[in-house]
C-alpha positions in Angstrom: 108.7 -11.5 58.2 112.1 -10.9 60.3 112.4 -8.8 63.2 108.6 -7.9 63.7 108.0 -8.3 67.1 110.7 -5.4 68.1 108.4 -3.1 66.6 105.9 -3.1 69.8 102.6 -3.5 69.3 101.0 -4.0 65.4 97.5 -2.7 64.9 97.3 -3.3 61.3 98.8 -4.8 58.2 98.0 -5.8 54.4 99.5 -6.5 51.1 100.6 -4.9 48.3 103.2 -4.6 46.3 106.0 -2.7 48.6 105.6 -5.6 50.8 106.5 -8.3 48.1 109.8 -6.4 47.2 111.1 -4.4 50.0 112.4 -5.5 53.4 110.9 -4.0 56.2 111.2 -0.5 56.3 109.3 2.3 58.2 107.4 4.2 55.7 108.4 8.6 55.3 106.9 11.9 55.7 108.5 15.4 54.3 111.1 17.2 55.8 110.1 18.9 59.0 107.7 15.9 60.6 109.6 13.4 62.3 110.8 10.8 60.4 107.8 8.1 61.1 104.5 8.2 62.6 106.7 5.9 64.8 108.9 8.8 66.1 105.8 11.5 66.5 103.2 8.4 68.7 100.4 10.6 69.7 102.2 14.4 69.6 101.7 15.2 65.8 98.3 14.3 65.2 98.9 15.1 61.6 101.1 12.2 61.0 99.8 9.9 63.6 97.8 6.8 61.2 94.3 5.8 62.2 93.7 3.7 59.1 95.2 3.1 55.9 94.8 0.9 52.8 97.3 -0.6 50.4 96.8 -0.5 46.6 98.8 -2.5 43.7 101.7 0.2 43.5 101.3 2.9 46.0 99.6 3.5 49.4 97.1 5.7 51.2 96.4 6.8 54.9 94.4 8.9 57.0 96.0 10.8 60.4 94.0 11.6 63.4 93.8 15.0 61.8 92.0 13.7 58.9 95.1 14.7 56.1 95.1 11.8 53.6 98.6 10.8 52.8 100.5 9.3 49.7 103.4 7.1 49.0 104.3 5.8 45.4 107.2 4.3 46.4 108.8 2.8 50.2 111.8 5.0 49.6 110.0 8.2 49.0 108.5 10.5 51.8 103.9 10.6 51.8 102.8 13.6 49.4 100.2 15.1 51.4 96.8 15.2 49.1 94.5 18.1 49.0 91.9 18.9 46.0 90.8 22.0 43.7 87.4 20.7 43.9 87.0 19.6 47.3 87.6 21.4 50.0 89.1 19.1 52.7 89.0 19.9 56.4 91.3 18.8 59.3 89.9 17.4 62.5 90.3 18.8 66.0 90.0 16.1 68.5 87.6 18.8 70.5 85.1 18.6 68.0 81.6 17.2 68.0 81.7 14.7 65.7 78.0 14.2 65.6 77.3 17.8 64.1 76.3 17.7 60.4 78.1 21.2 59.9 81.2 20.3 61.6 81.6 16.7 60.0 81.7 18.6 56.6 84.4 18.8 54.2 85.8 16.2 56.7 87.9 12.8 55.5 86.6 9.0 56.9 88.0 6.6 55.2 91.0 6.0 52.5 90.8 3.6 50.0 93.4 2.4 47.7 92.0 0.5 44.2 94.7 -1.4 41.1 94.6 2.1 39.7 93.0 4.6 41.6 92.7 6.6 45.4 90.1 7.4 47.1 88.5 8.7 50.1 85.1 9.2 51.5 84.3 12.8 52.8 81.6 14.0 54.5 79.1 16.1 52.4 80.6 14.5 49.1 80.9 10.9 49.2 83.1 8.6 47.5 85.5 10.9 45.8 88.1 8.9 43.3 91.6 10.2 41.6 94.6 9.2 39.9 97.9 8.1 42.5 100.3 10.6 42.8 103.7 10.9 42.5 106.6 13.5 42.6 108.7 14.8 39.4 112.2 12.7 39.0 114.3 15.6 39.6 111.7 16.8 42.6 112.4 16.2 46.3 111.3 18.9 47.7 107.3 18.6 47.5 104.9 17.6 49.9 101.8 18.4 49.2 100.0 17.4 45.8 97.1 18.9 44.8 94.8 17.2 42.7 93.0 19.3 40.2 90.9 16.5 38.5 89.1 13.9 40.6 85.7 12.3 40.1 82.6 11.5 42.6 80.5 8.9 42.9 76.4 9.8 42.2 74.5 10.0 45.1 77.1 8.7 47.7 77.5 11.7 49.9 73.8 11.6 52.0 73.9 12.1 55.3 71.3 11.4 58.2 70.1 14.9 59.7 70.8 14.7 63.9 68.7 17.3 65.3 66.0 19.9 64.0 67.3 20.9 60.5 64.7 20.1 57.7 65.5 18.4 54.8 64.7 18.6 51.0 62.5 16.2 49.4 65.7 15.7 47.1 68.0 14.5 50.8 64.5 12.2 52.1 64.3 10.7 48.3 68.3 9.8 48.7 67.8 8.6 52.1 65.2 6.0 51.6 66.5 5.0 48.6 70.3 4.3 48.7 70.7 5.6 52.2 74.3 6.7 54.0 77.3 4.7 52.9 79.1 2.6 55.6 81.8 1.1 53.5 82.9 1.1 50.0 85.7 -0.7 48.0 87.6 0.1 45.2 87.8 -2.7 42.6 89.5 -2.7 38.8 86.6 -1.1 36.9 83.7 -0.8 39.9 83.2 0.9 43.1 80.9 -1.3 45.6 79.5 0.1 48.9 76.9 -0.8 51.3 74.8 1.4 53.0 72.7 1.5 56.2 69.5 0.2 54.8 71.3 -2.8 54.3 71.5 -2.3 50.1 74.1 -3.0 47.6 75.2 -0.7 45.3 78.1 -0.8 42.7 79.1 1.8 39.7 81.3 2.0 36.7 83.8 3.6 36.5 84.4 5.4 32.7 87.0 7.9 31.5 88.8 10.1 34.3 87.2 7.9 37.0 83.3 8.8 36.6 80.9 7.3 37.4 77.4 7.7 35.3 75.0 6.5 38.0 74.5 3.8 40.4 73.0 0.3 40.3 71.9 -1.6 43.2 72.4 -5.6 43.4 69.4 -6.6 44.7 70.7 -10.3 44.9 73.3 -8.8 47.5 71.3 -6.4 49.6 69.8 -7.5 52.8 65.9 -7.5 52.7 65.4 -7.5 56.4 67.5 -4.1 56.6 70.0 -5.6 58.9 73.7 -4.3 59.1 75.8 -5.9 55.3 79.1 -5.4 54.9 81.7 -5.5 51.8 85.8 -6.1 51.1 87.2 -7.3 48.7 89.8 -6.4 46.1 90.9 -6.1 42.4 88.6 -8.2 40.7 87.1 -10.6 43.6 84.7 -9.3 46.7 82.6 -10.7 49.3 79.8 -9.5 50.8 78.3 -10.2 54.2 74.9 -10.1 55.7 73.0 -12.9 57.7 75.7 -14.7 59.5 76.7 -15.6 55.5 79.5 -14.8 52.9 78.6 -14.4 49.7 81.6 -14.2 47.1 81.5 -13.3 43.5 83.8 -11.5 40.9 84.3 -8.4 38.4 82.2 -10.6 35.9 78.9 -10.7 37.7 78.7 -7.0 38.0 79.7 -6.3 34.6 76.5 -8.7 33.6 74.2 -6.6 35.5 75.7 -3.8 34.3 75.4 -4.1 30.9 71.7 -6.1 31.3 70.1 -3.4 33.6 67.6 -2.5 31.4 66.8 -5.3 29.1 67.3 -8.8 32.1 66.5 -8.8 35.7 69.5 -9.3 37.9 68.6 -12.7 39.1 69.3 -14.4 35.5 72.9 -13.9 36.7 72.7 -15.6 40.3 74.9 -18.2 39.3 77.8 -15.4 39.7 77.4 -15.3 43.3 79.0 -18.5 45.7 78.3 -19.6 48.9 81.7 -21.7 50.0 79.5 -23.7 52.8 82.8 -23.5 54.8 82.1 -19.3 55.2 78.8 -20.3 56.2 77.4 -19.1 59.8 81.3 -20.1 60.7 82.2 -16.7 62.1 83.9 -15.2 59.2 85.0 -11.5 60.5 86.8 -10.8 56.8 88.0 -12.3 53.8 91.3 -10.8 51.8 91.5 -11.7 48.1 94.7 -12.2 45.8 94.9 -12.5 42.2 93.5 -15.9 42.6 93.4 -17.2 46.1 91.8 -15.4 49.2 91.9 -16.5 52.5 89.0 -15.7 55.6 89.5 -14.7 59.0 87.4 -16.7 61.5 86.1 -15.3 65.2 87.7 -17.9 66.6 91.6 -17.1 65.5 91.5 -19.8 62.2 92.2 -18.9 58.9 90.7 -20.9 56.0 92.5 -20.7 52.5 90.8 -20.6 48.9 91.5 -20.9 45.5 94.8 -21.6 43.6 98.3 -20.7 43.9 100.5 -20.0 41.0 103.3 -22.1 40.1 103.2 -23.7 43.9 104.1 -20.1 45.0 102.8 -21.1 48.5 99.8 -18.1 49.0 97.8 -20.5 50.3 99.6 -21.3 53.1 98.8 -25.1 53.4 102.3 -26.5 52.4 104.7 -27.2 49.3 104.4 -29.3 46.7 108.0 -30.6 46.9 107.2 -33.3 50.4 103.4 -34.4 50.1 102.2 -31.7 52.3 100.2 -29.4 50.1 98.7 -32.8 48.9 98.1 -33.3 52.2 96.2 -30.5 52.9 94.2 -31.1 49.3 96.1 -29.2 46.8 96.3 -30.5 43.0 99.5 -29.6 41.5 99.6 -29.2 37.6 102.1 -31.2 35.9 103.8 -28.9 33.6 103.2 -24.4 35.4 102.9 -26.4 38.8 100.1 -24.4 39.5 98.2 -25.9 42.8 94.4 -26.0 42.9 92.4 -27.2 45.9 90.1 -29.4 45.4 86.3 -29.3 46.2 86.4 -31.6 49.2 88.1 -28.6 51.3 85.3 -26.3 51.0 82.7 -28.0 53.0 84.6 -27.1 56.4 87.5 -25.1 54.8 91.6 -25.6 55.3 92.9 -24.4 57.8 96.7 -22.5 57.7 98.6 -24.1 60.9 101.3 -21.9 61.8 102.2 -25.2 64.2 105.7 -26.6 63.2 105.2 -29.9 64.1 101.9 -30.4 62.2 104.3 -30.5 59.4 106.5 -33.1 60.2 103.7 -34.9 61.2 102.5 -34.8 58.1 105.7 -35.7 56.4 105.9 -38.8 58.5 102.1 -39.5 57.6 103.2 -39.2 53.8 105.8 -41.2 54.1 104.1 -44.2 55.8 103.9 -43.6 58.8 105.6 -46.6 61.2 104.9 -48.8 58.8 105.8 -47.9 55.3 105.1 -51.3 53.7 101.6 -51.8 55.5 100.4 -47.9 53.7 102.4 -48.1 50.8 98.5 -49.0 48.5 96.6 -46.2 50.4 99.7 -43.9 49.7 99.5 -45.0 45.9 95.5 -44.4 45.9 96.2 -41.3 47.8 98.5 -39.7 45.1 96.7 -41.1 42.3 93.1 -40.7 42.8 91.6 -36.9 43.8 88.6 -38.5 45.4 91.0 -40.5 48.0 93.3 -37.1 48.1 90.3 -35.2 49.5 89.2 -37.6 51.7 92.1 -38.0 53.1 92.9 -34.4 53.4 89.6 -34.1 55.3 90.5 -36.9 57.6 94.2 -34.3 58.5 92.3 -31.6 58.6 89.7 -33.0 61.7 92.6 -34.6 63.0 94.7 -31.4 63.2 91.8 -29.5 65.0 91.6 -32.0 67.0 95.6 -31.8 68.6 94.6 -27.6 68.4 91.5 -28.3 71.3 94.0 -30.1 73.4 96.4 -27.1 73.5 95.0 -24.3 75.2 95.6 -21.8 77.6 93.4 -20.4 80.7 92.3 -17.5 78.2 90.8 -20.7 75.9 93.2 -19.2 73.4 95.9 -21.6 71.2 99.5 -21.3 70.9 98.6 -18.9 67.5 95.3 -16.9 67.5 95.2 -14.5 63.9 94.2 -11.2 64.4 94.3 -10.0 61.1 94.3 -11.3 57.4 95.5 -10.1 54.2 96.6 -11.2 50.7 97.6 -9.7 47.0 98.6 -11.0 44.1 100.6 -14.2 44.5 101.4 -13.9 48.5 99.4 -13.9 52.0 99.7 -12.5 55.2 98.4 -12.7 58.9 98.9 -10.6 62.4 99.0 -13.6 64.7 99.3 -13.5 68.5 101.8 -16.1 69.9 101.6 -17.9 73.0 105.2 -19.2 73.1 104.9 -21.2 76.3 101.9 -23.3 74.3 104.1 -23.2 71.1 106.7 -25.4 72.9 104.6 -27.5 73.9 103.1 -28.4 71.0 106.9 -28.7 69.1 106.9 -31.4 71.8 104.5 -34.1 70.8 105.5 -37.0 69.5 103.6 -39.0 66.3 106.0 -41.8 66.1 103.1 -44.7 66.8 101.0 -43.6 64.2 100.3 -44.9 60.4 99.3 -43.3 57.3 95.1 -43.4 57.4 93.0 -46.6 56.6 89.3 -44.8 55.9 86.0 -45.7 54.6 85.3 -43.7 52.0 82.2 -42.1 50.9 81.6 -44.3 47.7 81.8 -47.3 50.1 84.9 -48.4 49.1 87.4 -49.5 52.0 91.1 -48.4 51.8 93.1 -51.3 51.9 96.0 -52.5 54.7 95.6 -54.7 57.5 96.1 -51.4 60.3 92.1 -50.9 61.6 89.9 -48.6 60.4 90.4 -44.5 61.1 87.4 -43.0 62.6 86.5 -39.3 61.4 86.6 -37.3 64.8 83.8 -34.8 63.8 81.8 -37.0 61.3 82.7 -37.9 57.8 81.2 -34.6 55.9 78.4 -34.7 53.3 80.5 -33.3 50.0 79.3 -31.3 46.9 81.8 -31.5 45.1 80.4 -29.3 42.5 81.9 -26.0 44.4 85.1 -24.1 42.9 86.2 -21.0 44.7 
C-alpha cells in the first residue's frame, strides 16, 4: 500500500472488502466528533479505537468508552450501535474493572462474521445481529438501534471475585463450559474457547439463534491449559499445546448433525496438522477464501493453500517468470489457478519481502551462469512436481540461510512482520523495516551461482556436470499426503 508510513505508528490492520476496492482513506464518525479517531488521539475517548474487526462488507469497532461502532461503507460516517434488548454501558477509565457489578452491561470485544456483528458483553455473552446501514436519502443518523438480535446459550458466565455466592445454576455453567475468552464468527457457526481450555461451537438458525451449544471434544485441551481460536468464513484454527490445528465449516457441520447418533471422533479426519505450524511459534493464522497465511514468533510468515487465477494471495511470486514455481506453486493450465504442492508443508514457505531474493531467483530459473550446463534440471524442474518441490525446498533453506546472515544488533532482519491478515483473494502484513539492512541486502550479488544439482529423495541424481548442492538444514523427511 502507498503512503503508509506517513501515518505514524500502525497498531493494527486486516482484510476485507473496503480494503480490496478503496484507496486508503481514514474511516468517519457523525457530525460533531472530529473527523477521525486520528484527529480526536486520546481526548474523545468515545471515538478513540481499542480494537476492531473487519467483516466481508462492513466493519466493527470498540472505543475506549466501550461504544461499538458501524460502517457499511468507507465513504459513510460509523452508525453508533445500541440495543432494545441489551442494555449497553459505557466505560469510565476510573472504574474497577475487576468488579462483577461494574463490568455489567459492559462491551469486550467486536466481532465482524460474512453476514453478521457481534459483540461480547459482560453478563450476556456473545450477542449476534444483522449489519447496519443508513436509509439512501438519510445522512443525518448516527446512532442505530437494533431491536432484534440473538445470544448465544450459555456464553455469558462469569467467575465471582470476592464473597458473592453463586447459584447452583452459575457453578453448573462454570465447570462445564466455563468463561469465554475468545469467540469467532464464521458463515453458519460461532466458535469460542473458554478458560477450561474447552471448545465449543453453535449453529446459527433463523434471525441468528443459536439452539444450544456443542463442545468439540477433539479440539479442547485435556490438561486445562490456555486454547485459543481465529479464523474466518468457512476455515479456523485452533491452538493449544504449542500446536495448530486447522479444520473447516464441514467438520463442524458433521458433528453437528451426528451429535446424537456418532461420537465426534469418527470425524477426526476433518482436523489438520500442517507439520510446518507445529511447535514452530505460530502467534496467528489469517484465512482467505482459499489460502491463509501464519504469523511466526520469530517475524516469518508462512503461506497455505491456493490462489485463484495466479491472483498472487500467497505472496510467494507470479506465475509469469518461474518464481511462484520456484517457491512450489502448480499453476493450472487453463483458470491458472496456483496450488502449492505438498513438499512446502513440512517447514512451510516463507513470503520474502527481500527484492533481491527475486532476481535471484529469476537468475536461478533462467540458468544460472551457465544456462547450457542446467538446461535438463530446468526441464525436470518444470516438468516433474516431485523435482519442483524438491527444488523449491532446496530455495527455501537457501533463502533462510542469506536472512541469518543479515541481522541487526536487536537480532532482528531487514523485515520483521508484526501482524497478518487475509480475505478472499488477497493478503496483508504490518512489517517493521530496517532500511539500513534492506540496502544491504539489495546489494548482494548471485552472479557465480548455477541453477541446483540435488540428490533427490527417490535416489535419483539430477543431472549436469556442476557438483552436487548440499541441503543447508538437512534434506526433510516429506508426507506428501498433506493438502492445506
Amino acid at each position: 500500500m502507498d503512503n503508509t508510513r506517513d501515518l505514524g505508528v500502525i497498531a493494527d490492520m486486516q482484510c476485507g472488502v473496503f480494503a480490496a476496492i478503496e484507496r486508503l482513506r481514514p474511516l468517519g464518525f457523525p457530525p460533531g466528533f472530529p473527523s477521525s479517531s486520528t484527529d480526536a488521539q486520546y481526548d474523545e475517548p468515545a471515538i478513540t479505537i481499542r480494537q476492531f474487526s473487519a467483516g466481508r462488507s462492513h466493519v466493527l469497532a470498540l472505543s475506549d468508552s466501550g461504544r461499538i461502532w458501524s460502517w457499511y461503507h468507507a465513504k459513510n460516517p460509523a452508525l453508533h450501535i445500541k440495543f432494545a434488548n441489551v442494555d449497553l454501558k459505557d466505560m469510565t477509565l476510573s472504574e474497577n474493572s475487576s468488579n462483577k457489578s461494574s463490568s455489567y452491561g459492559k462491551v469486550r470485544q467486536v466481532v465482524a462474521g460474512w453476514s453478521r456483528s457481534s459483540a461480547y458483553v459482560h453478563g450476556y455473552g456473545i450477542v449476534v445481529w444483522d449489519p447496519v446501514e443508513r436509509d439512501h436519502d438519510d445522512e443525518t443518523t448516527d446512532t442505530m438501534l437494533v431491536l432484534e438480535n440473538a445470544e448465544v446459550p450459555r456464553t455469558g458466565y462469569q467467575r465471582v471475585k470476592g464473597t458473592r455466592a453463586q447459584s447452583d445454576e452459575e457453578k453448573a455453567l462454570g465447570e462445564e463450559v466455563g468463561v469465554v475468552l475468545n469467540y469467532i464468527i464464521l458463515e453458519h457457526f460461532v466458535l469460542f474457547v473458554t478458560d477450561l481450555g474447552k471448545v465449543f461451537c453453535g449453529r446459527f438458525e433463523e434471525k441468528h439463534k443459536v439452539d444450544n451449544i456443542l463442545e468439540l471434544r477433539a479440539l479442547s485441551n485435556d490438561t486445562g491449559e490456555g486454547v485459543d481460536v481465529q479464523g474466518s468464513f468457512r476455515r479456523f484454527a485452533i491452538f493449544k499445546n504449542n500446536e495448530v490445528i486447522t479444520s473447516d465449516q464441514g467438520y463442524l457441520e458433521a458433528c453437528w448433525n451426528n451429535q446424537r447418533s456418532n461420537p465426534q471422533e469418527s470425524f477426526a479426519d476433518g482436523l489438520k496438522k500442517i507439520p510446518a505450524l507445529q511447535n514452530s511459534g505460530v502467534i496467528s493464522v489469517a484465512f482467505g477464501d482459499y489460502h491463509y497465511l501464519a504469523l511466526h514468533s520469530n517475524g516469518a510468515i508462512t503461506s497455505y493453500g491456493t490462489e485463484l487465477q495466479a491472483c498472487g494471495a500467497l505472496g510467494l511470486g507470479s506465475e509469469q517468470d518461474d518464481e511462484g514455481k520456484a517457491r512450489g506453486i502448480v499453476y493450472e493450465r487453463f483458470n491458472h489457478d496456483g496450488r502449492l504442492l505438498p513438499h512446502a508443508y513440512t517447514r512451510g514457505r516463507q513470503v520474502w519481502f527481500d527484492s533481491t531474493k527475486k532476481e535471484w531467483i529469476n537468475y536461478l530459473t533462467k540458468g544460472g551462469k551457465d544456462p547450457e550446463e542446467s538446461q535438463e534440471r530446468l526441464d525436470l524442474f518444470r516438468n516433474s512436481h516431485n523435482v519442483q518441490g524438491e527444488v523449491s525446498e532446496w530455495i527455501e533453506q537457501e533463502g533462510r540461510a542469506l536472512d541469518q546472515t543479515n541481522k541487526g544488533d536487536d537480532e532482528l532482519g531487514a523485515h520483521f512482520a508484526l501482524r497478518v491478515s487475509a480475505a478472499g483473494w488477497h493478503s496483508g502484513a504490518l512489517v517493521l523495516v530496517n532500511d539500513e539492512l534492506a540496502d544491504q541486502a539489495s546489494s548482494r550479488s548471485f552472479e557465480d551461482q548455477a541453477f541446483p544439482r540435488l540428490r533427490l529423495a527417490d535416489g535419483t541424481e539430477m543431472p549436469g556436470t556442476k557438483e552436487f548442492d548440499e541441503w543447508k538444514e538437512g534434506r526433510p523427511e516429506w508426507n506428501l499426503n498433506i493438502s492445506a
